[in-house]
N, C-alpha and C positions, 0 to 999 in steps of 0.2 A: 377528298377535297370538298364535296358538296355538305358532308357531315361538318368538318373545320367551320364552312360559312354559317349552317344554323346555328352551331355552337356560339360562334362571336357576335351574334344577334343578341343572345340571350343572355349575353355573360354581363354581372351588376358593374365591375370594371369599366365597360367601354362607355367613354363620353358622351354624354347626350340621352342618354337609355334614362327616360321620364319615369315608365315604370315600376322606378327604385326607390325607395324613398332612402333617406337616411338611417341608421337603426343605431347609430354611437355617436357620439364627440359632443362639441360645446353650443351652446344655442344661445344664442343672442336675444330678448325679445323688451323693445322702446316703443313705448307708447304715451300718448295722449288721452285723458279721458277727464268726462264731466260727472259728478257725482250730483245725481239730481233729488230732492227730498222735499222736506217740509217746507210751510211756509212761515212755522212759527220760529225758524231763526232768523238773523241777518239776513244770510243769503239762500235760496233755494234751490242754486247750483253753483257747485266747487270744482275749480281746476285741478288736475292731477298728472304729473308729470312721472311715468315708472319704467324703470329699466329691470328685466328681468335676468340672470346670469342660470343659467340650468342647463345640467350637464348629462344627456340622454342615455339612459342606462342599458333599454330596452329599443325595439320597434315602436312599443305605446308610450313609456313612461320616463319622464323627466325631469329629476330634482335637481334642487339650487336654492338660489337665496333672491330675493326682490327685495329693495330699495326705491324710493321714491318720495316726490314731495307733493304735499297734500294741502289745497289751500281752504281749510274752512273759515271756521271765522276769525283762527290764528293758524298761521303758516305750520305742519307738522311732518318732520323726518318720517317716514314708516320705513321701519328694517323687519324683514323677516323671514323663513321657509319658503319654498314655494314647490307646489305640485301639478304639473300638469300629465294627463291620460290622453293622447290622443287614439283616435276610433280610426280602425284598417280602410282604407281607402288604395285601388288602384293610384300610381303617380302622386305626386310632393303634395297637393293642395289636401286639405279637409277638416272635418270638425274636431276639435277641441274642445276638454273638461278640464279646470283649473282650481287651485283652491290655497288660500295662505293664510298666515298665522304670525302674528308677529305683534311688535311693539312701537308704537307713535310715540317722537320724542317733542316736544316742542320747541320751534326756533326762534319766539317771543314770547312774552306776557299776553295777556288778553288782557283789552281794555273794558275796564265799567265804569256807565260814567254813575258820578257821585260815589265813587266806593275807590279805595285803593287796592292796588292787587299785591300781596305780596309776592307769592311762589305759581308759577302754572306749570306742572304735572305732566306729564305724557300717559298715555293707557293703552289699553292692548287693542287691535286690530284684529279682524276677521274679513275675509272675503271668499268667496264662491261663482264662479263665470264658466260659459257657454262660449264658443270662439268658431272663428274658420278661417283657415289661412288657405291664402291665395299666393302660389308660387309663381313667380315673373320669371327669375331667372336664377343660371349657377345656382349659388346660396342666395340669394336676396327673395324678401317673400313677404308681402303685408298680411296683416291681420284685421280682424276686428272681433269685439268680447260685447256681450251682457252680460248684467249678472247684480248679484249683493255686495253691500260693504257697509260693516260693523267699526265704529274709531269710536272709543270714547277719551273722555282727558277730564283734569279738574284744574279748579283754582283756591287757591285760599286766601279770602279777603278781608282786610281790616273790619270789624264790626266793632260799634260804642258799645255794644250790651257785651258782647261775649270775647271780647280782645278779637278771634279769631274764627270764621266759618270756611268748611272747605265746599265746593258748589261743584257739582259732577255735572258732565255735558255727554250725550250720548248719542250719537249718528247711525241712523241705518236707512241707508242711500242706495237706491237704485244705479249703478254705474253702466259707461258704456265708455269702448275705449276703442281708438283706432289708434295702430301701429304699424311698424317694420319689424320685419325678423331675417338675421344674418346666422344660416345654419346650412 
């Protein structure tokens, strides 16, 4: 009888046993974040709204795909891979290593003034982030990341000399992001 009771202390099954962490299924991960940079654009911090979908393979590692919108100095879809590492940690909470790859699509023109815009471009995306999540409860669990982020994109604008010039625009932005995670 005495052995049964250690046993069901220990067992990952029973309810409430912190810990355990997760080691499979679907993870949820929304976030908020500012892309902070230069100051020789428009803006020198950009809003970024991303939901991540990754499906945990392992106890550390977690693929999927991320989607999100990106406001630089023209509004940009980013769709892409995503990879996260998490590092062993007794119980649900701790540090995370992230990293994704994907493509910025554009959700307007970009305005110049004096020049007409014909076509604006999407380009490829890059990021890299540091994280630690903090677990509250059940599945509910916030987050928060540092890290890099790589967007470039072009335009191609009317010119009198040459009919046509295309102008490449290229972002490498310190981010920081706070979130929730449902996992």
């Amino acid at each position: 009888m005495l052995s049964f009771g250690m046993y069901a202390q220990n067992d990952p099954s029973v309810p409430g046993d912190t810990e355990v962490s997760k080691t499979n299924g679907y993870m949820n991960f929304l976030s908020y974040g500012q892309l902070i940079g230069s100051e020789n654009d428009k803006k020198t911090h950009m809003h970024s709204l991303h939901m991540g979908h990754n499906f945990r393979v392992s106890n550390r590692v977690a693929l999927g795909v991320v989607t999100g919108i990106d406001w630089f100095d023209i509004s940009m879809l980013s769709v892409g891979p995503d990879v996260k590492l998490f590092l062993p940690k007794k119980g649900s909470s701790g540090i995370f290593l992230g990293g994704s790859l994907g493509h910025g699509f554009p959700l307007e023109d970009l305005k110049l003034e004096y020049m007409t815009v014909k076509d604006t471009k999407g380009g490829p995306y890059a990021g890299a982030k540091i994280g630690y999540i903090f677990h509250i409860n059940g599945s509910f669990n916030l987050f928060m990341t540092a890290g890099y982020r790589y967007q470039a994109f072009s335009v191609i604008r009317e010119d009198w000399w040459l009919r046509e010039v295309e102008r490449s625009f290229k972002y490498n932005r310190f981010e920081v992001r706070l979130g929730m995670g449902l996992f």
